[in-house]
N, C-alpha and C positions, 0 to 999 in steps of 0.2 A: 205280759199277755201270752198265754198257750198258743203256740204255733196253730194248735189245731185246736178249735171250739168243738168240745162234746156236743150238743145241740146244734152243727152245723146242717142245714137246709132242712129242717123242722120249720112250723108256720111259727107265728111272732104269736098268736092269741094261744094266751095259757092251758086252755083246755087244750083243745087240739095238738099243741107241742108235746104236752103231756102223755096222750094218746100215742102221738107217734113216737115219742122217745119210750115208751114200753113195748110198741108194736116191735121197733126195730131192735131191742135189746132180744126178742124172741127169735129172729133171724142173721144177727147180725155176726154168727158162729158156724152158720150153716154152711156145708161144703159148699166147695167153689167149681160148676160145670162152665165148662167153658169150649161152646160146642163150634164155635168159627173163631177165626183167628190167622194171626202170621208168624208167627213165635216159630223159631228155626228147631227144627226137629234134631239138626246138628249140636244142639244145646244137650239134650237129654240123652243122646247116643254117646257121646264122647264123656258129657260130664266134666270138664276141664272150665277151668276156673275164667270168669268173664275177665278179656285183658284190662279193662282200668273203666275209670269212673265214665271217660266220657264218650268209649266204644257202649257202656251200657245205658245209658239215657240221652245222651245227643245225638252223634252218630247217627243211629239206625232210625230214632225217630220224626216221621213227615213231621207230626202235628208242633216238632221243638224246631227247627230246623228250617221250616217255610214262615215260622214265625221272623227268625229272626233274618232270615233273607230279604223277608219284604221289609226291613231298617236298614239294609245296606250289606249285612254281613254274606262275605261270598261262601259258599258251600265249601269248595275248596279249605276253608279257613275251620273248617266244621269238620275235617276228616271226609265228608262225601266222596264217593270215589267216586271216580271219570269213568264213562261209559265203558274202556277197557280194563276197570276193573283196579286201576292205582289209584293211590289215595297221594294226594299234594300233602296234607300236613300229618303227622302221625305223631305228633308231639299232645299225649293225651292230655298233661296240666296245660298246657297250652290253649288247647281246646276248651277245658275246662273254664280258665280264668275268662277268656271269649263268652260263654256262656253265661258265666255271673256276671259279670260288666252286663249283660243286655238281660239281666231276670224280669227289671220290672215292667219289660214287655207283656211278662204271660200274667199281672195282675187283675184280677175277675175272669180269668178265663178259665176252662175246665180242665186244661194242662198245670195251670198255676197250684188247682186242691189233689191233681194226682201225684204231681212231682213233691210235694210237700207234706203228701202223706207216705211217700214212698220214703221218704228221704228221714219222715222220724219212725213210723212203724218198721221198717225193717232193714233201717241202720241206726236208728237211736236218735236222732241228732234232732235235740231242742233247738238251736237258733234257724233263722233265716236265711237262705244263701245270699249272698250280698259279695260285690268286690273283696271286701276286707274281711270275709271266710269262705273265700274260696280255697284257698290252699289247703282252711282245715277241716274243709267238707273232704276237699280231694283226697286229702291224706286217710283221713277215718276211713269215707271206702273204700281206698285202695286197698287196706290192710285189711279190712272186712273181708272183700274178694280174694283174698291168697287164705282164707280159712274155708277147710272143708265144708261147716254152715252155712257156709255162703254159695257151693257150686248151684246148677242148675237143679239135679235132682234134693239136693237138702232142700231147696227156696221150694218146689214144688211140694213139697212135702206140707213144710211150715204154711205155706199160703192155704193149704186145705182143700187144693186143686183134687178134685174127685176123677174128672176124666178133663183132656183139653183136647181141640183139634186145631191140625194144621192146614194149610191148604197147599194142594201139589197140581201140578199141571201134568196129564198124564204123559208128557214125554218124561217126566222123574221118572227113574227107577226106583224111590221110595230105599235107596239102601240106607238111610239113618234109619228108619221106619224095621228096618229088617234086623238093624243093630240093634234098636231098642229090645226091640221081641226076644234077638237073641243073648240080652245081656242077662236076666232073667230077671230086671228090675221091675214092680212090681208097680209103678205109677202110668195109670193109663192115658198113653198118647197116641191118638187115630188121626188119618189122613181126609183131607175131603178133595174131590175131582173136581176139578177146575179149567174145561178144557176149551176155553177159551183160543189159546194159539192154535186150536184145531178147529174151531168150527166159525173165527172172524175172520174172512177174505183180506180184510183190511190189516190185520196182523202183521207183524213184518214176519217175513222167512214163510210164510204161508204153506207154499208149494214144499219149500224142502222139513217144516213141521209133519207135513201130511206123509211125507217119504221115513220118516222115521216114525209116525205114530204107526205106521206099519208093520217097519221093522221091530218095534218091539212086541208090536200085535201078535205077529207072525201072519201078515195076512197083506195083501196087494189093497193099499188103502186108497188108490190112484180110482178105481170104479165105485159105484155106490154103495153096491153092495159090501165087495169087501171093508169099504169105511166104516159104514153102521157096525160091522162086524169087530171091527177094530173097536169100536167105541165101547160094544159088548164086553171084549175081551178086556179092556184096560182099567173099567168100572170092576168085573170082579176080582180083579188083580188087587186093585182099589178096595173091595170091601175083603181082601182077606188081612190085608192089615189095617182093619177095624174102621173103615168108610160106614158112615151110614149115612152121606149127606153130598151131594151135589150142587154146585154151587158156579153160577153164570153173572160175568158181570159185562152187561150189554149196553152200550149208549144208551138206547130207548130200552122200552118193554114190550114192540113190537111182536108179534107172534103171527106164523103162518102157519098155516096146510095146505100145502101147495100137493098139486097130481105129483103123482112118481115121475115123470118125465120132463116137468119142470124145476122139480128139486135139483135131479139129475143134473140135467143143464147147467143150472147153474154152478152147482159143483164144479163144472168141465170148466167153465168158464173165470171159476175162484184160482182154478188151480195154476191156468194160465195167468193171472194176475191182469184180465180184462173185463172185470164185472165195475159195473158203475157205483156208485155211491149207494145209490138204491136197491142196486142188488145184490152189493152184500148186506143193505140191513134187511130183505128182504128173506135172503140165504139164514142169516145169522138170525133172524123171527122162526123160520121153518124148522131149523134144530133145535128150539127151544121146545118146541112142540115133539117133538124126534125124541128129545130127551126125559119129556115129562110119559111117552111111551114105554120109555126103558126104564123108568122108576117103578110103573107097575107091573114091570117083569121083573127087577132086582132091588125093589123094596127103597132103594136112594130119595132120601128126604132129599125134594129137590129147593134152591134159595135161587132167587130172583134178584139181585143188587143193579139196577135199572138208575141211569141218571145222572153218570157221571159223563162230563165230557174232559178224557183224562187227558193228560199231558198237555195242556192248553198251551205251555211256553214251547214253541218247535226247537228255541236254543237251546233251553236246559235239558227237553230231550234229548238233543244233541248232544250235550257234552256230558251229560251224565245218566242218560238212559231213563227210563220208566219210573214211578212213583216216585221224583222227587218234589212232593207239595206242591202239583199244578193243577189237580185234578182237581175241578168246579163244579159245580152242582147242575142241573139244568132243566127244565119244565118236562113233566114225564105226564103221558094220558096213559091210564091203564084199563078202564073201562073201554075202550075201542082195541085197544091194542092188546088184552089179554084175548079178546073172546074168540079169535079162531083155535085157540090151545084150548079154550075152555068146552066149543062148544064141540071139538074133538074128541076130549077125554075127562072133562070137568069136573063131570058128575060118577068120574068110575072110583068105587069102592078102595081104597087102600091107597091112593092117590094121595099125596101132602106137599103143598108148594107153599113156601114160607116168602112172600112178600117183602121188602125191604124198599123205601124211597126216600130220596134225596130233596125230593120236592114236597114241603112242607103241607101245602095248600092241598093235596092228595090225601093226606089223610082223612080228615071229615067229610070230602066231596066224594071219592073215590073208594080209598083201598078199603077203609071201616064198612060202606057198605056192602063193597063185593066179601069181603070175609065172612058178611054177616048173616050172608045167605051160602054161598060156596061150599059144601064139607070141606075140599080139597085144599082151600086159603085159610092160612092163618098170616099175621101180622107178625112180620119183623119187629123187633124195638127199634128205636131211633136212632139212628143210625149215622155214624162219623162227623160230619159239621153238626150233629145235634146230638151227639152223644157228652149231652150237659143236662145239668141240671134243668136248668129253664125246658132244651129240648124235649127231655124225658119229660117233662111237669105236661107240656103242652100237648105231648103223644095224648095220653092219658085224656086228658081233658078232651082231646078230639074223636078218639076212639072208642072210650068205654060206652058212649051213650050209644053209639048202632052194634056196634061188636060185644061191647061187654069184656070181664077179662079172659077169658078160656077161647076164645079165637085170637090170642098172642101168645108169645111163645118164651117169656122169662127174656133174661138178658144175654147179650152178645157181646163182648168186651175188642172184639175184633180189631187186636193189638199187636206191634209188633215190640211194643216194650216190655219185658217180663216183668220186671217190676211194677207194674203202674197197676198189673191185674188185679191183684185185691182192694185195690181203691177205687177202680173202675167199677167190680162189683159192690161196695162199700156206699158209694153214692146214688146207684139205682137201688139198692136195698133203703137208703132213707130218702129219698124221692117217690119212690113208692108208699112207702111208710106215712110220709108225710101228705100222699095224697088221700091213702084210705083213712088216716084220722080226720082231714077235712071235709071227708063222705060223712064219716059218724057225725061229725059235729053239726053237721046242717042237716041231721035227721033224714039221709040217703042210704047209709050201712047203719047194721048193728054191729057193737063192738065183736062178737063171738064169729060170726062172718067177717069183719076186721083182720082176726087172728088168722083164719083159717085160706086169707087170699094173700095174706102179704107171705106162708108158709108156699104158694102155689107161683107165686111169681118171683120168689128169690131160688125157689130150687125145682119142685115140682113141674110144674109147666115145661121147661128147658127138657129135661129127662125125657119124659113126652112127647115134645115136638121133634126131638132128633132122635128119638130111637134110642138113649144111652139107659 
């Protein structure tokens, strides 16, 4: 049996399968935008060859990683480094053989068809990983990665990556970002602002973030003003190596507009590290609205990622810092909690805030119908725990009927595995696919409209909503 089924996530009734297995043969070469993301920009500036199999698929990834945690396997055993930055095991085959002993964890799961499409489209390799080939999985891409076709920028090439972004927090200096620009490579990699450690109270190092979003401001960010001014400053900093996209990821989706003198306050009161729970989400609603101001001054597609409640384990925070596979989903209202940013600036002309939730149930109640009226909203794709097939099936089904497709915005692969990207795109190109032939087939689309939305959702739409 084929590793990988040509007719994978196509319907079962022959028509229909048929339909989408030519819809997707029409897209399924289409360049690859990839307009969010976590892909280290140090990959593409240096160009040096990935150290071994299982720095580039274990290692770095939450979604392999908190899999096999929750069986027992300790981080540590995985390469994870410890909060201060060592890593306990550096023995890659090591790691590796760890990894195959617990594969058939990820079976049915949307890790199991990315890793498996990564593993034969772009290193060849027809078998299974299993215990008893793992050595000659490890070995094949070891020596794959010590060949020039294999660095970052050849992989970028090959994948058909058109433009990708990274995401930076503006205390970066963006110096990868500056290497790229100045190596005079020709594959486009842009940044997006992320400036979270500056505008959540709750953030650790809060006060001393805000002392340095200053100093690279060039601006006393300790007052209101000077801060706003700061944030002015570091966005166009941001859009000169090639930002077109700002991006907040906030417990809730809360939003204020609060007086100048309340906002104020509370700043004074962040900075001293004595605002209550409430008010920093209160603080951290207010610059959401602060920020969706400054879009309509410096054009920044602004993205909304609402809903997670991250680092849930205080241990594994502890010992090994942020985004290690703890971050859980959690009930988000955005109809109450958008509308003070909405009814501020809503409806101002050139405005674009791209939606994103974790809480499933918000789709059809909520986000589909404020998109569907809003100019300023469009829909996220579905996004991290439903970045699956089922997920994406179900987006679709919930949203097209209030929103339709053109209040969404194509796909987000928002990944920190390089390799997994074309298969990321790969499966929402035939999830789509196979959603628009099961429109045609129950007499909802015509096939020529078929053609023409699955062309707008695999590449179109994306270009569009982010400005590329």
């Amino acid at each position: 049996m084929a590793l990988l089924d040509p007719d994978r996530l196509f319907p079962m009734e022959p028509q229909a399968r048929g339909l989408a297995r030519a819809l997707y043969q029409t897209v399924a070469e289409l360049p690859i935008v990839s307009p969010h993301g976590h892909t280290d920009p140090r990959w593409y500036a240096e160009n040096e060859a990935f150290p071994d199999p299982a720095q580039l698929f274990v290692t770095p990834d939450h979604y392999v990683f908190r899999m096999l945690f929750s069986q027992g396997v300790n981080l540590e055993d995985l390469g994870v480094p410890l909060a201060d930055g060592t890593r306990v095991e550096t023995d890659g085959r090591k790691i590796w053989r760890l990894f195959a002993a617990h594969y058939h964890l990820f079976r049915g799961t949307p890790s199991r068809l990315w890793l498996d499409q990564s593993f034969h489209d772009v290193f060849g390799l027809e078998k299974r990983l299993s215990p008893e080939t793992a050595d000659e999985f490890y070995d094949h891409i070891d020596d794959c990665l010590k060949r020039p076709e294999f660095r970052p920028r050849a992989l970028f090439e090959r994948f058909g990556i058109e433009a990708i972004a990274t995401t930076e927090s503006p205390l970066d200096d963006l110096r990868w970002h500056r290497m790229i620009r100045e190596s005079g490579w020709s594959g486009r990699v842009v940044t997006a602002y992320r400036p979270d450690p500056v505008i959540d109270p709750e953030f650790e190092g809060f006060a001393a973030n805000i002392e340095k979003f200053g100093e690279m401001a060039g601006t006393d960010a300790t007052n209101w003003d000077g801060y706003l001014d700061a944030h002015r400053n570091r966005r166009a900093y941001f859009k000169d190596f090639g930002a077109t996209s700002s991006d907040h990821g906030h417990p809730t989706a809360r939003t204020e507009n609060l007086p100048r003198a309340e906002a104020e306050a509370l700043f004074q009161k962040a900075l001293k590290g004595a605002c209550t729970a409430e008010e920093a989400d209160a603080f951290r609603g207010h610059m959401l609205t602060e920020m969706a101001r400054m879009s309509l001054e410096d054009g920044l597609v602004m993205q909304i990622h609402p809903g997670s409640f991250r680092n849930h384990s205080g241990s594994v925070m502890g010992r090994f810092g942020r985004d290690k596979g703890f971050d859980i989903p959690s009930r988000t209202d955005y109809v109450r909690a958008l509308k003070p940013l909405l009814d501020a600036v809503g409806l101002e002309p050139g405005l674009s805030i791209i939606l994103f939730t974790l809480d499933e149930t918000a789709h059809g109640r909520e986000l589909a119908p404020l998109a569907g009226a809003y100019p300023s909203l469009k829909l996220g794709p579905a996004w991290w725990f439903f970045d699956s097939a089922e997920g994406m099936r179900r987006y679709r089904e919930m949203t097209t009927e209030t929103a339709g497709f053109y209040n969404t915005v194509g796909f987000n692969d928002d990944t920190r595995a390089f390799c997994s990207i074309p298969a990321r795109h790969d499966v929402a190109r035939r999830v789509d696919c196979a959603y628009l032939a099961t429109l045609c087939a129950t007499g909802r689309l015509a096939e020529d409209e078929a053609y023409e939305v699955a062309q707008d959702l695999s590449y179109r739409l994306v270009k569009k909503a982010y400005r590329l």
